[in-house]
N, C-alpha and C positions, 0 to 999 in steps of 0.2 A: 425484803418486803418493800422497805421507803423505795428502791431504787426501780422494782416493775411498776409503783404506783405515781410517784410524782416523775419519773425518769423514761416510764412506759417500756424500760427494755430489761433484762436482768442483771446485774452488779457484776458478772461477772464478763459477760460481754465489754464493760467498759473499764474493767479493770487492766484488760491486756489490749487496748485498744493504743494507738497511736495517739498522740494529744488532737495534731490534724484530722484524725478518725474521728474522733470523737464528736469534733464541730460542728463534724458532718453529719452524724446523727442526730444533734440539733436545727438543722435546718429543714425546716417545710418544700413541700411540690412546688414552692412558688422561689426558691431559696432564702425564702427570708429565716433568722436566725431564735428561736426561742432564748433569748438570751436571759430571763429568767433560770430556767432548766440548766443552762451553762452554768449559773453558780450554785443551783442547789447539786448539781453534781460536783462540783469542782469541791464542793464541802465536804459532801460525802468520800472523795477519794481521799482527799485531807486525812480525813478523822481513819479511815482506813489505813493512807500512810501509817500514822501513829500507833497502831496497831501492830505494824507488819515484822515482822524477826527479824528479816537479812535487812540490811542498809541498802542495799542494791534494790531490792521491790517497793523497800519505804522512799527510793530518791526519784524513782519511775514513776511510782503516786504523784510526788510531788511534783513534779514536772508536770504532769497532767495535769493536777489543780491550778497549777499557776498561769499554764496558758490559756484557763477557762476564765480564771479569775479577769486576767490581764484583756483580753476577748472583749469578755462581758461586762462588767464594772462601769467602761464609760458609756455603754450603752443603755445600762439599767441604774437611774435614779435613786431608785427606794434601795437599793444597797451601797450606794456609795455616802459610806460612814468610816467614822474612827476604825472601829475593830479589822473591818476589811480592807480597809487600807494600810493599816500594820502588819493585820496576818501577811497581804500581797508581800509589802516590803517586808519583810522576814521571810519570806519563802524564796525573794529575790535574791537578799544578800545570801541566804544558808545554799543556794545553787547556782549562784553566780558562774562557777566553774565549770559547772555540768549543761549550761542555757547554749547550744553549738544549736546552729543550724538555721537558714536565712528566714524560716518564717516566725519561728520563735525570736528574733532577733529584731524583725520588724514589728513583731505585736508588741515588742521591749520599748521602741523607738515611740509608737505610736502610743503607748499607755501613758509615757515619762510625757508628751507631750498633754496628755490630758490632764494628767495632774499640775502641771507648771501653767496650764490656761496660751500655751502657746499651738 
């Protein structure tokens, strides 16, 4: 229900979506990015991860989340706080092994730069 009303589309739609799928769902006709929506989703697959049985659908959540979190965070002020910057880094280090792939890798580059102010 939270995920047709603040997310506008159904949970399960973005449960199997690609992390890059997903973005794209957040973006407007004009492409600009609801980057709010990116971390109230990227929560929600969170908290879903933690729910999930196999390791394998909980590490796919979390991959999701992190590239929404990492996305979004430096773009959206009113979330960049303690907690979400922990959960990021703890979602970083527990998938460090599993982050493969150039765009995930640059949203890595470009987050680490945000928080160091460089």
């Amino acid at each position: 229900m939270a995920s047709r009303y603040y997310l506008k589309t159904d949970l399960a739609l973005l449960e199997f979506s690609r992390p890059e799928q997903l973005l794209e769902h957040f973006k407007s006709y004009t492409n600009d990015i609801d980057y709010e929506r990116c971390i109230l989703c990227a929560d929600l697959l969170h908290e879903l991860a933690l729910l999930k049985t196999t390791p394998e659908e909980a590490k796919r959540l979390k991959i999701s989340s992190l590239y929404l979190y990492i996305t979004a965070l430096p773009k959206q002020p009113q979330f960049q706080n303690e907690d979400y910057f922990r959960k990021t880094s703890s979602l970083i280090e527990e998938l460090q092994i599993h982050l493969h792939g150039h765009d995930i890798q640059e949203k890595l580059k470009s987050y680490r730069k945000f928080l160091t102010g460089n």
